[in-house]
N, C-alpha and C positions, 0 to 999 in steps of 0.2 A: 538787046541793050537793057531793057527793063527788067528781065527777069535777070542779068547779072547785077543789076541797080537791088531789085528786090533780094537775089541772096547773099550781096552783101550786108545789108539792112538785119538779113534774119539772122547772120554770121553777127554782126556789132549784137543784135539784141542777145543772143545766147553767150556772148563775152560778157555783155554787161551783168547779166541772168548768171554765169558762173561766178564773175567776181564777187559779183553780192553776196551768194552763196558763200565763196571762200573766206570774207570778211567775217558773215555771220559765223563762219568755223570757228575764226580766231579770237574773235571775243566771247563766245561757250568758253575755247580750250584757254583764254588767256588766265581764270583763275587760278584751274589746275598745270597750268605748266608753271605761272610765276611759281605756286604754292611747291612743285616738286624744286624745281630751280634753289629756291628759299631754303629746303629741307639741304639739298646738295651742298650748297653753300654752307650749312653751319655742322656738316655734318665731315667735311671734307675740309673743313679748315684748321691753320697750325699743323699744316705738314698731314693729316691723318687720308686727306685723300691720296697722297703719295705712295703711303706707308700700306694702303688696305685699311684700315681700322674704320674708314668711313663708311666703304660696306657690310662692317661686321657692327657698325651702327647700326646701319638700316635694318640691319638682318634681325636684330636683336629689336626693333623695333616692332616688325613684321611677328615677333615672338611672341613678342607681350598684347598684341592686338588680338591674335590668334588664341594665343590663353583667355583671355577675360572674353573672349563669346564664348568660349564653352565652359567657362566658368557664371557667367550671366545663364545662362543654360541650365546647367546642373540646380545650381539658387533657387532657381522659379520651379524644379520639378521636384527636390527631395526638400526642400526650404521652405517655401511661400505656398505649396499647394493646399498644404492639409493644416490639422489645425497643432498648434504649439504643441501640446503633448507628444503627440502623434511626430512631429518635427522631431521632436528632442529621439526618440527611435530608431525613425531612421535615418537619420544625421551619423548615431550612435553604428547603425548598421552598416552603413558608407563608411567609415572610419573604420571598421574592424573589417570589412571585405577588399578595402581598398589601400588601408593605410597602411594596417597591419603587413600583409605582405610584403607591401614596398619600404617599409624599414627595415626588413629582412633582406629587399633586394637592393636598395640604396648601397649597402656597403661594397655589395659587389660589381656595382656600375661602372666604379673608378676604377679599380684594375681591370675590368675586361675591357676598357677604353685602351687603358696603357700598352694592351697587348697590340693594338692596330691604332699606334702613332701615326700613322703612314696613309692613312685614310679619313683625316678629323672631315674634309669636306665630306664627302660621303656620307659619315656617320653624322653631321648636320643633315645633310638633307634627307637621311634617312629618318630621324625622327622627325623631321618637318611631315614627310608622307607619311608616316605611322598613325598620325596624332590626323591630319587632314582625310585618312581611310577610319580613323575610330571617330571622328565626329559625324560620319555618317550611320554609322552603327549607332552612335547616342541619338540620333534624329530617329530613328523607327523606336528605340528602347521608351525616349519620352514619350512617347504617345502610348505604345503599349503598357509600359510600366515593368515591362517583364527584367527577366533577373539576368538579361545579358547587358544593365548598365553599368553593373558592378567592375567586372571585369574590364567592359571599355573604357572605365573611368579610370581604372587602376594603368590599365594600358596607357592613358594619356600621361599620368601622373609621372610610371618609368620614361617615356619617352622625354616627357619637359625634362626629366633630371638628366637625363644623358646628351643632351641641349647644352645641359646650362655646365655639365663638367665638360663638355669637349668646350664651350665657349671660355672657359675660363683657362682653358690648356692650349688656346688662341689668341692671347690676349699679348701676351709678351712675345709672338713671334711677329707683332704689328704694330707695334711701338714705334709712335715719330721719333725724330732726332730731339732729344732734352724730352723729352716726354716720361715723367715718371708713371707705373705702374698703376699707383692710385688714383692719377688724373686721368689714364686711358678707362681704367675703371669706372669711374666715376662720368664720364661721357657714354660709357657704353648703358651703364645702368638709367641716368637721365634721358635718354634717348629712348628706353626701353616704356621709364615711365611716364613721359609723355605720348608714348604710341596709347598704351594701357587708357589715361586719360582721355584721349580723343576717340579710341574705341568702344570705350564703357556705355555712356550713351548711344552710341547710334546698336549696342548690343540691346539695350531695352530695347529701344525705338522696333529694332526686328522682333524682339519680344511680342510685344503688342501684336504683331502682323500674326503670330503662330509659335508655338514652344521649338517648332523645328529650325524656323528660321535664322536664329544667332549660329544654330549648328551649320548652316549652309552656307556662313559669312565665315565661320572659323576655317570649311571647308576648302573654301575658294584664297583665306588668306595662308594658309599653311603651304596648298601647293602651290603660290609667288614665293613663299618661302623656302620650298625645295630647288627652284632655279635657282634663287639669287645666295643660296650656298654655296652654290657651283662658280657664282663670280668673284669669291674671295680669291686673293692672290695664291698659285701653288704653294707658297715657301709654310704654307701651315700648316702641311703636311709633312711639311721637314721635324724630324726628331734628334735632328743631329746635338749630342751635348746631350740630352738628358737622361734621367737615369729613372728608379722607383722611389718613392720616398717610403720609410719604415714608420708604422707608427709601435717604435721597440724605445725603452728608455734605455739601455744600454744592451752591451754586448753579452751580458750573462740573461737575456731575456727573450734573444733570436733563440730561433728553433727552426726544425726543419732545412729547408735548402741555404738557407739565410745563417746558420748557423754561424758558417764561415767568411761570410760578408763582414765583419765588426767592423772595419772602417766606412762601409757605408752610411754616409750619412739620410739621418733620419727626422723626425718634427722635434723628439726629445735631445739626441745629439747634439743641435744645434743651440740651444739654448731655452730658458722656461718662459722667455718673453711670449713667445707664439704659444703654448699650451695655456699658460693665463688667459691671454687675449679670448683665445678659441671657447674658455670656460666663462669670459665675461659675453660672447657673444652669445652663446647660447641658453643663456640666461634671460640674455632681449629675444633669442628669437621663440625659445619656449614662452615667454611673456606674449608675442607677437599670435601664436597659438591661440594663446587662452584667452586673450581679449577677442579674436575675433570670432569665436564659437560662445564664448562668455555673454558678452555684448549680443552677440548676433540675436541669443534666445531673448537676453532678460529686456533689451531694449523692443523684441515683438511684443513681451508679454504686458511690461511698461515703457512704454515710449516715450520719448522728451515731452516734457510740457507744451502741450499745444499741439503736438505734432501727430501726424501717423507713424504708422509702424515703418514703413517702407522710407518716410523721409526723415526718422531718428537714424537710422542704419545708415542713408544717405549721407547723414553730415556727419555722424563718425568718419563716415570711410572717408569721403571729401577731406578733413582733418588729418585722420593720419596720414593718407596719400600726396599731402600739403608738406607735412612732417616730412616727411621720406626724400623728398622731392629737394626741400630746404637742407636736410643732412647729407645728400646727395652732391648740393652746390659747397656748400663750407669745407665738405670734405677734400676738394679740389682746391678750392684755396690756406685751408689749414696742412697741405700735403709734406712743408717742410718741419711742420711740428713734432714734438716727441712725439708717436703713437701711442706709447703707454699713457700720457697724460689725459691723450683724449679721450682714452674707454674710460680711463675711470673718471672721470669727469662728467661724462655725456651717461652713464650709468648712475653716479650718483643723482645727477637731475633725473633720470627716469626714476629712480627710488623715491626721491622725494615727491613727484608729481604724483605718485602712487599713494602713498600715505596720505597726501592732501586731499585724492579722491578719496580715497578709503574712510577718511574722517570726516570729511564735510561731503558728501556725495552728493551730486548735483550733475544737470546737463550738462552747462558749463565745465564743468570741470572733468566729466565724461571726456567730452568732446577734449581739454586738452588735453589730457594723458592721453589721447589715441594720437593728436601731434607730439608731443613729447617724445612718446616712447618710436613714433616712425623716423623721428628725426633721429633718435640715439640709435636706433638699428643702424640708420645709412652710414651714419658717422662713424660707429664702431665696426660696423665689417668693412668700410675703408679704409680703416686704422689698423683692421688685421690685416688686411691687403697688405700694407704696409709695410708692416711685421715678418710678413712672408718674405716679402721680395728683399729687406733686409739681412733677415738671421739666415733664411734657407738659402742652400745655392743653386743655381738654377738649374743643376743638374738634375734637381730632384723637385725642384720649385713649382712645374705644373700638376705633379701628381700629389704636392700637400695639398694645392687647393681642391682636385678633384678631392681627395677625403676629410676635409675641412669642410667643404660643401654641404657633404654625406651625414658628416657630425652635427651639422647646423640644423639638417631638415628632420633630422632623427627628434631632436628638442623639438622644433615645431608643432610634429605630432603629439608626443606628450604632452604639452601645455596644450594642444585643442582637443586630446581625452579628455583631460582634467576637466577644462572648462563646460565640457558637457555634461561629468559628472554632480557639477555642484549644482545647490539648491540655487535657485534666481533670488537672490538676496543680495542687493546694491555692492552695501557699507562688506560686508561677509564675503562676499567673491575677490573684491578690489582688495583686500586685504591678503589675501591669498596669494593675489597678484604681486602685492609689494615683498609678500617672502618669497618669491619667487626670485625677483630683482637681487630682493637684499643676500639671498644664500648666493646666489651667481660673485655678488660683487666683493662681499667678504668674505669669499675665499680664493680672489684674485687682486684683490688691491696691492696687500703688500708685497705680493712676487713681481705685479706690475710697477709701483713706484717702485722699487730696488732695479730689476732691469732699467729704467729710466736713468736715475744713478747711474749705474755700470755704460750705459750705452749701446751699441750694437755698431758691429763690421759687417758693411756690405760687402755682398759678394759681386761681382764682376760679372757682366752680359755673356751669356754662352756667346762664343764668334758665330 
C-alpha cells in the first residue's frame, strides 16, 4: 500500500516536473510563434493567403534576408578590409570580374526562363540552392582571399537575377480578387524590404563573431528558401495564355525566326508609354548605382561630421532604405493614379534634391537625396509596373518584365562604374549625379506627359 502511496507521489511529482517544463516551453516559444503568427497574418491578408501571394511574400522575404548576409559579407572583405585606395581597386576588380559578365548574361536570363514556363517553382528553388552552395564557397574564399570569390560572387549575382525574373513572371498568376498588379508588387517588394531591414543587423552582429559567419546565416536562410519555393500554389507553373514579348519597334525591324511574327506584339508595338517609363527608370536606377559606390568611397574617405566611417555609410543607407520603404507604401496607394504623372514627378524631385546637394553639399543633405532618390526608385518602378500591366497584354506581359528587369540592372552597373571612376570630390560627383537624373528625365517627359493625355487601354486577365 505504501509503495503504491509512494509511486503515485513519484507519478504526480513527474506531472508536476513535466508541466512545468511544458509551460517553461511555451513562454520561450510564445515570442516567436506570436511574432510568426503576426508575420502570417499581414502577410495573408486581403485575400493574398487564398490567392498564394502570401507565400510568395514570405519567399521573397527569405530573399532579401539571404542577400544582405552575403552582401554584409562581401562589404567587410573587398570594402572595409584594406585601406580606401586599395578599396577603390578592388571594388573596381569586383565590378569588372563580376559585373561585367553578368550584363552580358542578364539579357539572356529572361529568355532561357521563357523557355521552361512550366517549371518557375523549380527554377526558384533552384536558385535559392545555388546561391545557399556558393555562400559556402565565399566562406573559405574570405578567409583565404583567393580568386575563387570572383566567380562565386558573380554566381550569386546570375542566381538573384533569375529569382527575381521568375518572381516577377509569378506575380500576376497570384493576384487576389480586386488586387491590382502594382499593389501585389508593392506588398511583395515591402515584404522583401523589411526582411532585408531586420536581417542587416543581426548580418554585422555575425560579423563581429568571424567574416564566415554572415556566410553560414545566408547558408542556412537560402536552403528555408528552396523549400518554401516548393509551397507556392502549382498554378505558377501554368503558362497557359502567355506568349514572348519582342523588344522590335516594328515589323520592318524582326529578323530572323520573328521575321514573320509582325502581329506579335511587343514593348514598342504597344505603345511609347512603357519605353519612356523604362528610360526614366533607369535613370533612377543608374543614379541608384552611382551613389552607392559614389557615397560608399567618399563618405570612408570623408565621413559625416562627427561621425565615423562605418556610421556615415550607416545613415545613408538607413535614409535611402527609409526612402525606398516610404515609395514602396505610396506606391500602393497612389495605384489608381496616372502613372505617367508619377515618374515624372517623383524624378523631378530626385533632380531637384540632386542639384540642392550638388550646390549646397552637406551631410544633411547627403543623407536626403539618398531618401529622395530611394523613394523615386520605388515609386517609379511601381508606376512602370503599372504601365506594363496596362499598355502590354498579358500574353506577353510576364516576359516584358523579365527584360525590363535586365534593362534596369544593366543601368545600375554603369552608374556604379561611373561612380568608382570619379575623383572623391562632394559638390563634383553629386553634380554628375543630377546629369544623370536630368538626361533620364528630359528625354522622357514629354513622351510621358502626352501618353498621359492620350491615356492607355487595359488589356484583360489571361483566363
Amino acid at each position: 500500500m505504501n509503495g503504491v502511496a509512494g509511486a503515485g507521489r513519484r507519478e504526480g511529482g513527474a506531472g508536476r516536473v513535466g508541466g512545468a517544463v511544458r509551460a517553461v516551453g511555451r513562454v520561450l516559444r510564445s515570442p516567436f510563434s506570436g511574432t510568426a503568427r503576426g508575420i502570417r497574418k499581414a502577410t495573408h491578408a486581403h485575400g493574398a493567403g487564398e490567392s498564394g501571394l502570401g507565400k510568395l511574400i514570405e519567399l521573397h522575404g527569405v530573399n532579401g534576408a539571404g542577400d544582405v548576409m552575403i552582401t554584409v559579407a562581401l562589404a567587410s572583405t573587398v570594402f572595409f578590409s584594406v585601406p580606401t585606395d586599395e578599396a577603390r581597386g578592388r571594388v573596381a576588380l569586383y565590378l569588372a570580374i563580376t559585373m561585367a559578365p553578368f550584363t552580358l548574361l542578364a539579357p539572356v536570363i529572361g529568355p532561357l526562363l521563357d523557355r521552361v514556363p512550366h517549371g518557375r517553382r523549380l527554377a526558384m528553388a533552384c536558385a535559392m540552392l545555388a546561391r545557399a552552395l556558393l555562400a559556402l564557397v565565399l566562406s573559405a574564399a574570405v578567409i583565404s582571399g583567393g580568386i575563387e570569390l570572383y566567380p562565386a560572387a558573380l554566381g550569386v549575382l546570375v542566381a538573384s537575377k533569375a529569382y527575381g525574373v521568375v518572381r516577377s513572371a509569378v506575380v500576376p498568376r497570384l493576384l487576389p480578387p480586386r488586387f491590382s498588379l502594382v499593389k501585389a508588387n508593392s506588398r511583395v517588394t515591402l515584404g522583401g524590404l523589411l526582411a532585408t531591414g531586420v536581417a542587416a543587423p543581426i548580418g554585422a552582429g555575425l560579423q563581429f563573431i568571424g567574416p564566415r559567419w554572415p556566410l553560414y546565416g545566408a547558408f542556412v536562410i537560402f536552403v528555408a528558401g528552396t523549400f518554401l519555393s516548393f509551397s507556392l500554389p502549382p498554378k505558377v507553373d501554368s503558362a497557359k495564355g502567355e506568349d514572348t514579348a519582342l523588344l522590335a519597334a516594328d515589323a520592318d525591324h524582326l529578323h530572323g525566326p520573328y521575321q514573320k511574327a509582325a502581329k506579335r506584339p511587343g514593348l514598342r508595338t504597344v505603345g511609347t508609354a512603357v519605353t519612356h517609363a523604362l528610360g526614366a527608370n533607369a535613370a533612377l536606377r543608374c543614379l541608384s548605382g552611382f551613389l552607392i559606390f559614389f557615397l560608399a568611397f567618399l563618405l570612408r574617405e570623408h565621413p559625416l561630421t562627427g561621425q565615423s566611417a562605418a556610421v556615415s555609410l550607416a545613415t545613408v543607407a538607413v535614409a535611402a532604405g527609409a526612402g525606398n520603404a516610404c515609395g514602396t507604401a505610396v506606391g500602393a496607394w497612389l495605384r489608381d493614379r496616372a502613372p505617367e504623372i508619377i515618374i515624372v514627378t517623383v524624378v523631378a524631385c530626385v533632380l531637384g534634391a540632386a542639384i540642392v546637394a550638388a550646390l549646397f553639399f552637406g551631410a544633411f543633405l547627403v543623407a536626403c537625396l539618398a531618401a529622395v532618390a530611394g523613394f523615386g526608385q520605388a515609386l517609379a518602378k511601381l508606376s512602370l509596373d503599372a504601365l506594363i500591366q496596362r499598355d502590354v497584354p498579358e500574353q506577353v506581359r510576364t516576359s516584358a518584365f523579365a527584360r525590363s528587369e535586365t534593362l534596369l540592372q544593366v543601368a545600375w552597373v554603369l552608374g556604379g562604374a561611373v561612380g568608382i571612376a570619379l575623383p572623391l570630390n562632394g559638390p563634383f560627383g553629386l553634380s554628375v549625379a543630377a546629369a544623370i537624373v536630368a538626361a533620364g528625365w528630359l528625354s522622357t517627359v514629354r513622351g510621358l506627359l502626352g501618353s498621359a493625355r492620350r491615356g492607355g487601354r487595359p488589356h484583360p486577365r489571361v483566363a
